[in-house]
C-alpha atoms as one frame of an Amber mdcrd trajectory, in Angstrom:
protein
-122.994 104.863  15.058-125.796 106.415  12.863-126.532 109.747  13.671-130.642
 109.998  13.465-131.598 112.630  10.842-133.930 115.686  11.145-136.497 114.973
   8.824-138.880 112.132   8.711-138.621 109.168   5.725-141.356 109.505   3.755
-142.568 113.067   3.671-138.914 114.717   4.504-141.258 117.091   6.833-138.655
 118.752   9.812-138.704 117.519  13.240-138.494 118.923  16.514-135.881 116.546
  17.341-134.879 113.702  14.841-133.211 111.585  18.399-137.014 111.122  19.724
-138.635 110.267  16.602-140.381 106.243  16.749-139.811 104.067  13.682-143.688
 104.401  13.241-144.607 101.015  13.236-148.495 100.777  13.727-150.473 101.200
  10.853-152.610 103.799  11.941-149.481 105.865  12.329-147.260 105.139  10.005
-146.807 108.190   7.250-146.029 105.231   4.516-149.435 103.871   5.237-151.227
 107.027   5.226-149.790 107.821   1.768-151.010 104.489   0.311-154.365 105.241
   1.557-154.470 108.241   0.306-153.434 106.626  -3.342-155.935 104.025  -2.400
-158.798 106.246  -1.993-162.344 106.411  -0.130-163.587 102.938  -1.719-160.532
 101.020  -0.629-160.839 102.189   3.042-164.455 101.772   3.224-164.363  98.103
   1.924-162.022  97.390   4.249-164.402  99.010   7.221-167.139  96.757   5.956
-164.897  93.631   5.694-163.708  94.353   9.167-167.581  94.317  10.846-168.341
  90.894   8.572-165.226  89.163  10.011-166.212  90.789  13.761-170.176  89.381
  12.820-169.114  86.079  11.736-167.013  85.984  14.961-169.694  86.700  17.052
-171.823  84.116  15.390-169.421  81.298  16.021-168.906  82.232  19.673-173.061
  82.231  19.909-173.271  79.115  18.294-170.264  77.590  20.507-172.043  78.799
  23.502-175.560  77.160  22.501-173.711  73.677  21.751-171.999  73.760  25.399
-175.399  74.538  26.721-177.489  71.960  24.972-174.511  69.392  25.465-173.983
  70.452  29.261-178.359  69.753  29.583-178.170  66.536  28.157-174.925  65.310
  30.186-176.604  66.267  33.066-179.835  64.845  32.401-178.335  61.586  31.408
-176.200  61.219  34.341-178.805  62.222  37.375-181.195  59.941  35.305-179.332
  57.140  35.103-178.172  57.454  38.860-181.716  57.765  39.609-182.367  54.133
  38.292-179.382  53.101  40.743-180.617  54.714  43.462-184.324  52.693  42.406
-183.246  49.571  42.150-180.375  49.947  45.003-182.977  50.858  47.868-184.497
  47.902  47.731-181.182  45.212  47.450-179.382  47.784  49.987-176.644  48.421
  48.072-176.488  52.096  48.171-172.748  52.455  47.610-173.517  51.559  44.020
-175.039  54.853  42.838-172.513  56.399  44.708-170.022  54.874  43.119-171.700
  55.298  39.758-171.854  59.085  40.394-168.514  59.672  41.181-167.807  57.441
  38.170-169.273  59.198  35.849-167.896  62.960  37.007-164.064  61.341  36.869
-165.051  60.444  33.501-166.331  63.820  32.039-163.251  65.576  34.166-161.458
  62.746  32.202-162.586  63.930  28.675-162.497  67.628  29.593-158.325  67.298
  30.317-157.483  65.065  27.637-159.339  67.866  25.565-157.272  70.043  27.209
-154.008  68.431  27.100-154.802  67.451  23.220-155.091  71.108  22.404-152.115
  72.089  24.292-150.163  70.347  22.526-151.119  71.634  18.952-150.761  74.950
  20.032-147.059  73.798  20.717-146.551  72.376  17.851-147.766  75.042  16.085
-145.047  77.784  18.128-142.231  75.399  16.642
């Protein structure tokens, strides 16, 4: 068994107690890292600031643009479907056959519920295939 040593790795500073000290893993913690950012300088670190806040803006621009394609494609689903029940309904009141747009309707919701698993299901299973 390794008996844990009193001073740290890269700076050889002395600890309280070398049995407590953590193998300083994150990044922001880790004396290694600090060291190369120091060798790095300001430049380096502030590039890296900025690069972080384009990657978090281009982020936020997909997710807007994501959200304004379900919306306009959620409108025109729904205009589409109560339309063409509508017609159903028209032309059913008069033949009395009112278990048509019924029918329709319920048709048409099993089919988007349809789409919306398979969607599912289809990118479940690249995300497993993707773990292996």
């Amino acid at each position: 068994m390794r008996r844990p040593s009193n001073t740290t790795f890269a700076t050889g500073e002395k600890l309280i107690s070398g049995r407590y000290e953590s193998l300083d893993y994150e990044c922001d913690e880790s004396e290694i890292n600090h060291m190369e950012e120091k060798r790095l300088g300001y430049s380096h670190k502030r590039r890296l600031i900025v690069l972080k806040w384009f990657i978090m803006l281009l982020i936020g621009i997909c997710t807007g643009l994501t959200a304004v394609f379900v919306d306009f494609t959620v409108k025109n689903l729904t205009k589409f479907k109560f339309s063409y029940v509508q017609t159903k309904l028209d032309l059913c009141l008069t033949e009395h056959c009112l278990f048509v747009p019924y029918l329709s309707w319920i048709g048409i919701n099993m089919f988007m519920v349809l789409i919306s698993a398979l969607l599912i299901l289809w990118e479940v299973n690249i995300s497993m295939i993707k773990i292996k």
